[in-house]
Every structure is written in structure tokens, then in C-alpha cells.
N, C-alpha and C positions, 0 to 999 in steps of 0.2 A: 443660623437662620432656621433650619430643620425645625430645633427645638420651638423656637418663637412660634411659627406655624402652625407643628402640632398641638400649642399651649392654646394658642388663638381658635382651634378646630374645638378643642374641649371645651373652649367658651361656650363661643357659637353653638354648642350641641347644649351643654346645660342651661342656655339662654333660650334657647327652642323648645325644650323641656319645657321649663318654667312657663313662658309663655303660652304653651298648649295647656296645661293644668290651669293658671287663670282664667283663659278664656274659656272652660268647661264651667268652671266654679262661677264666671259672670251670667253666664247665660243660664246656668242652672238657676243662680237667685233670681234672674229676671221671671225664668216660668213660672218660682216659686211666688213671687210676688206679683202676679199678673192674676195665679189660680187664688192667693189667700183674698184678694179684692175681689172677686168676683164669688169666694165663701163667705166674705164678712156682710155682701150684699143679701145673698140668701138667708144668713142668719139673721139679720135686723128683720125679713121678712115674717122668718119663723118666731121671733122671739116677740112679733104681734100678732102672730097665729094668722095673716094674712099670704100662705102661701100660695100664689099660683098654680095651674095645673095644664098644663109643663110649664117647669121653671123657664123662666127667660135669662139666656143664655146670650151675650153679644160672639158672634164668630161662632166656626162650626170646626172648634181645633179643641172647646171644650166639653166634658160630660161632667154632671154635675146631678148626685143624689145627694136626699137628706132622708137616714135612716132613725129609728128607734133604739131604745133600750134594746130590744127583741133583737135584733138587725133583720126588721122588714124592712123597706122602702117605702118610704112615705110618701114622699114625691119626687121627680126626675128632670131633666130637660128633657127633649125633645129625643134624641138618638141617645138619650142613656137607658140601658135596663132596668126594668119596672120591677123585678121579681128575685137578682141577686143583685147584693152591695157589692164594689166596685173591690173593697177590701172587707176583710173577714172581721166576725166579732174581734175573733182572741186578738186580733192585731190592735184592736183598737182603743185607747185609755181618757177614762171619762174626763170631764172638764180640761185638754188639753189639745194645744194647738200642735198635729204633729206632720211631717213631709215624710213620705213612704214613697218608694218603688214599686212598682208590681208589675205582671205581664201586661203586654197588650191588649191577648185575648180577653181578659180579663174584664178589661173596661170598653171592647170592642174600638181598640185605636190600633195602629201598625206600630211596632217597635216597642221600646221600654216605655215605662209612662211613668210622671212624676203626680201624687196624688197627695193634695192636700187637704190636711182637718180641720175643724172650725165648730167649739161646742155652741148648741145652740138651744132655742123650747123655752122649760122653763123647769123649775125642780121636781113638778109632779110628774112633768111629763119630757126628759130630757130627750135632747137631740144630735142629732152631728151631721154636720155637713160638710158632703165628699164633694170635691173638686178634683177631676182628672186633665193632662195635659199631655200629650205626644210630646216626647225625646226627641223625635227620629228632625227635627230641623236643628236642635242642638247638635245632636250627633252628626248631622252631614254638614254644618258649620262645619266644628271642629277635624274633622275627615279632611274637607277642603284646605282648610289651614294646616293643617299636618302634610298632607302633600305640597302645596307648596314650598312650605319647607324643606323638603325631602331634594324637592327638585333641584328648590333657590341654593341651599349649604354649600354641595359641591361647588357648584361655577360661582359663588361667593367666595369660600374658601382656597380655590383656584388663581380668581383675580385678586385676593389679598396675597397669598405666595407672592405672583409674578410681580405686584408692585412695592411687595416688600423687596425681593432680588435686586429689584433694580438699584431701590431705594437703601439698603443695606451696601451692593456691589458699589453705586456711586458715591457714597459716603467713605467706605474702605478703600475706595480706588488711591484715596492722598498716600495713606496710610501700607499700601503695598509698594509704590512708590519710593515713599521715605524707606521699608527695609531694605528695597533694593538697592537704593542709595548706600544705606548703612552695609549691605553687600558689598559695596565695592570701595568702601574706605579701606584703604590698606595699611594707612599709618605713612606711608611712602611718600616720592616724589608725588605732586599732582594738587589737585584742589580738594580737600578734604572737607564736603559742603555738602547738605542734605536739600531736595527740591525740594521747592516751598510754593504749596500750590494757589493758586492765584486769589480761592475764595478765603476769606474772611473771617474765619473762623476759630473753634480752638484746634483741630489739625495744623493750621497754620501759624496761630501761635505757638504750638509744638514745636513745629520746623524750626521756626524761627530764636526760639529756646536752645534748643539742640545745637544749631548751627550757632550760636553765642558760645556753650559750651563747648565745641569743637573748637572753635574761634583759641577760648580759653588756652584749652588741653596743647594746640598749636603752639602758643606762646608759649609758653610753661615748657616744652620739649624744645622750643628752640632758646629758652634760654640755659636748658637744662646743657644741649649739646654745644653752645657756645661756654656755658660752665666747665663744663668734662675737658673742653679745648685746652682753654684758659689753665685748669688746674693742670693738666698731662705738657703743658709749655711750662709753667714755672715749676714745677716739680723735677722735668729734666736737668734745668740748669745745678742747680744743686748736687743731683747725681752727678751731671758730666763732671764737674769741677771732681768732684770725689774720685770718679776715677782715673780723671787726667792728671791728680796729685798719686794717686797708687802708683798707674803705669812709669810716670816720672821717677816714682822713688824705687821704684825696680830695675829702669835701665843704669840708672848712677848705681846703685847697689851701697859697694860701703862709702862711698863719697855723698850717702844721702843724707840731709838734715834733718832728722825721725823729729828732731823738738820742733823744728819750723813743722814740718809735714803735720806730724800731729796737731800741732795748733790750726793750723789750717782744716782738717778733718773734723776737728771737735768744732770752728765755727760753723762748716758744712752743714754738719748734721745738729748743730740747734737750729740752725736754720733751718734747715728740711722738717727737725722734728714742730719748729713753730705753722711752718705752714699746712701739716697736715693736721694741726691741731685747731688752725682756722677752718681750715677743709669741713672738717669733718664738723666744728660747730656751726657753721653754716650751714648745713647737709641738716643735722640735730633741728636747727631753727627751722630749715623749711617745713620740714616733716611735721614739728610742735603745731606751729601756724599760730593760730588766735582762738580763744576760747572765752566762755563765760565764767570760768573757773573763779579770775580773779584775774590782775593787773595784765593785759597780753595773751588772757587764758591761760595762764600758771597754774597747775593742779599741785594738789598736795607733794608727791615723793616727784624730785627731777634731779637732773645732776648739774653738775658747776662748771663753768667753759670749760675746766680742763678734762671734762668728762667724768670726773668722778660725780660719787653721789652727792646730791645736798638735800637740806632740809625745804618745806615749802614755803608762802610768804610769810614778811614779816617786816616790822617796824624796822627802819635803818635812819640814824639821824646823819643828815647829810655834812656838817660842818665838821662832825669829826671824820666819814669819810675824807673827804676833802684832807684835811689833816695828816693822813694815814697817808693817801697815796700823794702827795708832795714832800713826803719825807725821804722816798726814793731818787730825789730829784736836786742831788745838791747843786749841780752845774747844767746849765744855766740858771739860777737861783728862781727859782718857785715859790714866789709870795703867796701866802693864801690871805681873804677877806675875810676870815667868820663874820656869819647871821650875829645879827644882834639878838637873837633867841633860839632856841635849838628849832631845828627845822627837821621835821621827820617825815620821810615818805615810806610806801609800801613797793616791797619786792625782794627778788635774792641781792642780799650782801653782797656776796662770788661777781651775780651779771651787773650789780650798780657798781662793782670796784673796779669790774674790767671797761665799763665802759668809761672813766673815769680815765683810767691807766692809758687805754687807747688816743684819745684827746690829749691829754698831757706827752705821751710819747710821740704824739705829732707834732704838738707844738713846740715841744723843747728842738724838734731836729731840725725845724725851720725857724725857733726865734733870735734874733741876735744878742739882745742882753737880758729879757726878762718873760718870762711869763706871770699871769698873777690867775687866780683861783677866784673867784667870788660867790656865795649863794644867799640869795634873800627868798621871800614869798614875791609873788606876782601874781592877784587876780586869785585865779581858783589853780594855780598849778604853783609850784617852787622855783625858783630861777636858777638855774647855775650854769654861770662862764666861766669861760677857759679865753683866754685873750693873752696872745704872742704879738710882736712889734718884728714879725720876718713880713717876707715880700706879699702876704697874703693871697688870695686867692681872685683870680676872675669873677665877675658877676657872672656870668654864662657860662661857669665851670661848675658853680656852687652844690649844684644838682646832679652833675656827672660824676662830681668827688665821690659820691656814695654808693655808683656802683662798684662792681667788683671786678677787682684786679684793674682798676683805674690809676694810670699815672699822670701828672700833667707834665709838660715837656720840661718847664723849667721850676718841677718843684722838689723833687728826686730821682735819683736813678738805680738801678736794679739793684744794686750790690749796698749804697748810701741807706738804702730806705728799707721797705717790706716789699710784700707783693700785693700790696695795692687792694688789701683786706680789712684793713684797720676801722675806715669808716663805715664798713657795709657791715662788719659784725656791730658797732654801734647804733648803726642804725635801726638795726633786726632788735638789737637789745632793748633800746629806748620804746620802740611800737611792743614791744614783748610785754615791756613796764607801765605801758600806756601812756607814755606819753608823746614828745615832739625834740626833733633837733633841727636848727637853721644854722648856717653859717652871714654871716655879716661883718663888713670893715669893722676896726680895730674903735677909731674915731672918726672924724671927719678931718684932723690936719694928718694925723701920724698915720703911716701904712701898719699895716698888722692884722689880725685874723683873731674874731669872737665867735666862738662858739656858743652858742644859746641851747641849754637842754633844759626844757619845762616837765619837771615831773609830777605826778598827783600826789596831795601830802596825804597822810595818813587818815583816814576814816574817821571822825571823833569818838563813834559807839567800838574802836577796834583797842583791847585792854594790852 
């Protein structure tokens, strides 16, 4: 605010400056065209040789001689000298109209005096005529308006400060406010909300900004610490088992069955090794998010669910996918439909087989005799189902299947299934790919479970 003040104080002085310089410079041409009117009057006179003796003069603020070549005086008003010119020869230049200064005494006025020229006569016999005028009412104008000024600046400058203060203080008042707010966000137990002050403004759509973001950053942390839960519960179980097969094969000693145990150890730990390999692609995905890059925000170098590197996007035709991953799948028998024409989309290979793999390894654990595969076009995206003939899914579940570490009571259980990962890395995969996944009944008589996954086909300018 200081600085605004002082910036507004320089104004205000260079605007008082200016202002005094004009009003010098108006009133100067006003004299000067007041005295050339009343020389152009004398000259018409002289330039018909009918001069008067004393010039007639309107007001008694002017003196007014008309000298010769010589510089006599020819003739005068009434209170001008008869015997010196008002200004000297050398000053003065023939046939031209000029404005001079010169003393008071000079022209017998008080103060500076402005004197104007005026040729006049005729060629044999040239002339000039002086027109004098007192300063001293310009000058105490301008005196006047300078003091005032002098007076007015401060206590104007004074009451701009205090009503900028106020004006400044109640504007910043939201805004001290909100840091003190932001003070006392701790991250912790409490309401983590910034005040949002009552006017209408952009302060307050600030707050209101802010507090949306906090809002955000909330969720995000509690889904993050319901996640850490979730992972540090299913993570144990695998441990425990682990080491409640050691401690076991310790107390038996040589009556222990190392092939049973081992086999047991080795399931442990692919299992443990699969979930922290969901873990951590989950983790990978939040982190990525969505970008403009291409399908999902996929940038050029990224790596492959199992964390290794991969290459970036690229053409994938989905029917020999499809192909691929139902080869894995001898029991329960895994029909696929091929496209009646290759159907190609954009993305990684790696995240369109695991999502693929994912889907299929649900459905085989829940179908009873068949899954079938199918992909056509549909509209502006590609179609492809996965449709099992098991107990399928709730309508009111459909939505909860995808989040994470999701079971439903009677669809698997801990040890039969996964840890309740499968769909939620699908689903992060498919928004990654850009496109959509729904779950929907099998048909309308037979129970079973479709999966719909709409992806974007290939770009046609894409070689």
C-alpha cells in the first residue's frame, strides 16, 4: 500500500507541475493576444497616416508607442513615454511580429511586462508598434494556484492513504482470513475447510475453489488409507500362512512333509508375489492418471503390468488378441467369436492382454460350462464380450465389483479367488485406453455374466 501511495504522491505532484506550466502558458497567450489586438488596431491607424495624439488606449493596464526607423517616438497613449521606446533598437527586427519581455521600469508598469510588435507605416516611411502589458496579474494568478496546491496535495494525499487503508485492509481482510484458516489445517482429525466470506466475489470464489480442492485432497487420503488398510489385511494372510507352515515344519522336525510344505510355500508366495504385483500396478496407475499424450494419457517410454519396460502406443488387432489369450484356457472351454474383419485399436499390447486375461480369469472361476469371447465394431468404439453362464452378478453390485479388494458374499472366497484386484486393475486399464467397461446379464432366460469393454479403434491417419 506504501508503495501505491508514494506512486499516487508522484502523480499528483507531476499533475500540479503540469497544471501550473499550462495555466502560465494560457494566460501568457491571453495577454499576448489581447496586446497584438490592440497593436493591429494602431497599425491600421498608422498605415492611413491617421494617427491620433495620444493613442487611444481601452483600459489603463496598457502602454502602447509607435516608433520609427530612428527609434524616436512617434506617437504614445496617454501614460506611455514620449521620449524612450518601451524596447531598444537592437531588439527589434523589421517587418516582423515579435513578443518580448522586458523590465517594468522600462515601460513604467510594476513587475515583468510582456511587449508586443506590430510592423506598421508604409515602405518610405516604416514603423512599429509597441504594445506593453503587466505580468504581475498572471503572475499572482498563477502564485495563487501554486499555493493552493501546496496546501490542497498534502490533506489530499493524506485522505487518499486513509481511504486506500481501509479500502486495501477490507478487501485483504478475506484473504488473511483464508491463511489463517490455511494455519490451522493440520491434515488431522477435524474439518479441514477454509472460511468463505460472505461477499461475492473472486475471494470467495477462491475459498470456494480451495475448499473443493481440500474437499478432493480428503477423499484421495481417505481412500488412499483405506487402500494401505486393505493392502497391509491381504498382504498378512499370505505371510501368516507362510509362517504358520515353517513353525509347523519345525516342531515335527524329521516327520515333516518338505514336498507337501514346499508346495504349500511355493502357492504362498505366487500368491503374495501376484498381489504385490497388483499393489504396486495400481499404485503405478494412480500416479500415471490421464493425460493428453494419447489413449488414457500414455506417453511415449512406460512399462508393462509386470513393471518391466514397454514400448509406447500402438496398433493392436483385437481378434487375434482374443485368440491369444483363450488359448490359455482349455477348461472350461473358451469359444472365441472372431470379427468378421480385423478390428484394430490403439494402446499397449501388455495392458490390452492383461485386461483381457483379467475378465477371462473371472469368468472361467465362476462359469459352469462355457465362456465365449466375442468382438465386433459398435458405433465409434469396438465391442468386446466376455459372457460366462455362472451365477452372475447383482444389478446393485455391478458398480461395487470394481472397486478394490471387493468380494461379494457368494461369489468367491479368499483362498478360491484373488484379492479382489482383478476388476479395479481393468478398470484403471480400460479409462487408461480410453475407453468404457459395463457389466450386464448374460441374456434375458439363461443366468450368466457380459462383460462389455468398448475400446477406440485405431486412428485412420495412424500408419
Amino acid at each position: 500500500m506504501a508503495i501505491g501511495v508514494f506512486g499516487l504522491s508522484v502523480g499528483l505532484a507531476l499533475g500540479g507541475v503540469v497544471l501550473l506550466g499550462v495555466l502560465g502558458f494560457v494566460l501568457q497567450r491571453s495577454v499576448d493576444n489581447e496586446a497584438f489586438r490592440t497593436a493591429d488596431a494602431v497599425a491600421l491607424l498608422a498605415a492611413e497616416d491617421a494617427l491620433p495624439d495620444p493613442l487611444p488606449v481601452a483600459g489603463g493596464q496598457l502602454r502602447v508607442q509607435v516608433v520609427d526607423g530612428q527609434g524616436r517616438v512617434r506617437a504614445a497613449s496617454i501614460d506611455a513615454d514620449r521620449l524612450v521606446p518601451m524596447v531598444g533598437r537592437e531588439r527589434l527586427e523589421a517587418h516582423q511580429r515579435q513578443r518580448l519581455s522586458v523590465s517594468g521600469e522600462r515601460a513604467g508598469l510594476a513587475g515583468p511586462v510582456r511587449v508586443v510588435t506590430v510592423p506598421a507605416g508604409t515602405a518610405a516611411d516604416p514603423l512599429t508598434v509597441l504594445v506593453a502589458k503587466s505580468m504581475t496579474d498572471v503572475r499572482h494568478s498563477t502564485q495563487v494556484v501554486g499555493t493552493s496546491l501546496l496546501i490542497s496535495f498534502p490533506l489530499l494525499v493524506a485522505a487518499l492513504a486513509v481511504v486506500a487503508w481501509r479500502v486495501v485492509g477490507a478487501t485483504l481482510r478475506p484473504v488473511e482470513s483464508l491463511r489463517r484458516g490455511a494455519e490451522e489445517i493440520t491434515g488431522r482429525a477435524g474439518p479441514d475447510r477454509l472460511p468463505v466470506p460472505a461477499s461475492h466475489d473472486e475471494v470467495h470464489r477462491l475459498a470456494v475453489t480451495l475448499n473443493g480442492m481440500l474437499d478432493r485432497l480428503e477423499s484421495a487420503r481417505r481412500r488412499q488409507r483405506a487402500f494401505l488398510a486393505d493392502a497391509a489385511h491381504e498382504l498378512r494372510s499370505p505371510v501368516t500362512n507362510i509362517r504358520t507352515e515353517l513353525e509347523v515344519a519345525r516342531r515335527l522336525g524329521e516327520r515333516t512333509d518338505w514336498a507337501a510344505v514346499t508346495d504349500n510355500l511355493l502357492a504362498d508366495t505366487e500368491r503374495l508375489g501376484r498381489l504385490v504385483n497388483d499393489l504396486l500396478l495400481l499404485a503405478r496407475l494412480d500416479e500415471s492418471g490421464a493425460g493428453p499424450d494419447g489413449p488414457g494419457g500414455v506417453s511415449g517410454t512406460d512399462r508393462n503390468t509386470d513393471g518391466s519396460e514397454a514400448g509406447g502406443v500402438g496398433p493392436v488387432e483385437l481378434g487375434e488378441l482374443l485368440t491369444t489369450v483363450a488359448a490359455r484356457y482349455p477348461s472350461p472351454p473358451v469359444r472365441v467369436l472372431p470379427p468378421d474383419e480385423p478390428l484394430w485399436t490403439v494402446g499397449h499390447a501388455d495392458e490390452l492382454h492383461r485386461i483381457l486375461t483379467n475378465l477371462v480369469e473371472n469368468a472361467v472361476r465362476h462359469a459352469r460350462t462355457r465362456v465365449v469371447l466375442a468382438a465386433a465394431p459398435e458405433g465409434a468404439y469396438h465391442l468386446v464380450t466376455v459372457t460366462d453362464d455362472g451365477p452372475g452378478v447383482p444389478v446393485a453390485d455391478r458398480d461395487r465389483v470394481f472397486d478394490r479388494f471387493t468380494r461379494l458374499d457368494d461369489a468367491r472366497a479368499r483362498d478360491a479367488g484373488g484379492a479382489g484386484l482383478g476388476l479395479s486393475i481393468v478398470r484403471e486399464l480400460v479409462r487408461r485406453a480410453g475407453g468404457t467397461v459395463t457389466l450386464a446379464d448374460a441374456n434375458a432366460d439363461d443366468p450368466g455374466l457380459r462383460v462389455s469393454l468398448r475400446l477406440p479403434p485405431l486412428p485412420p491417419d495412424t500408419p
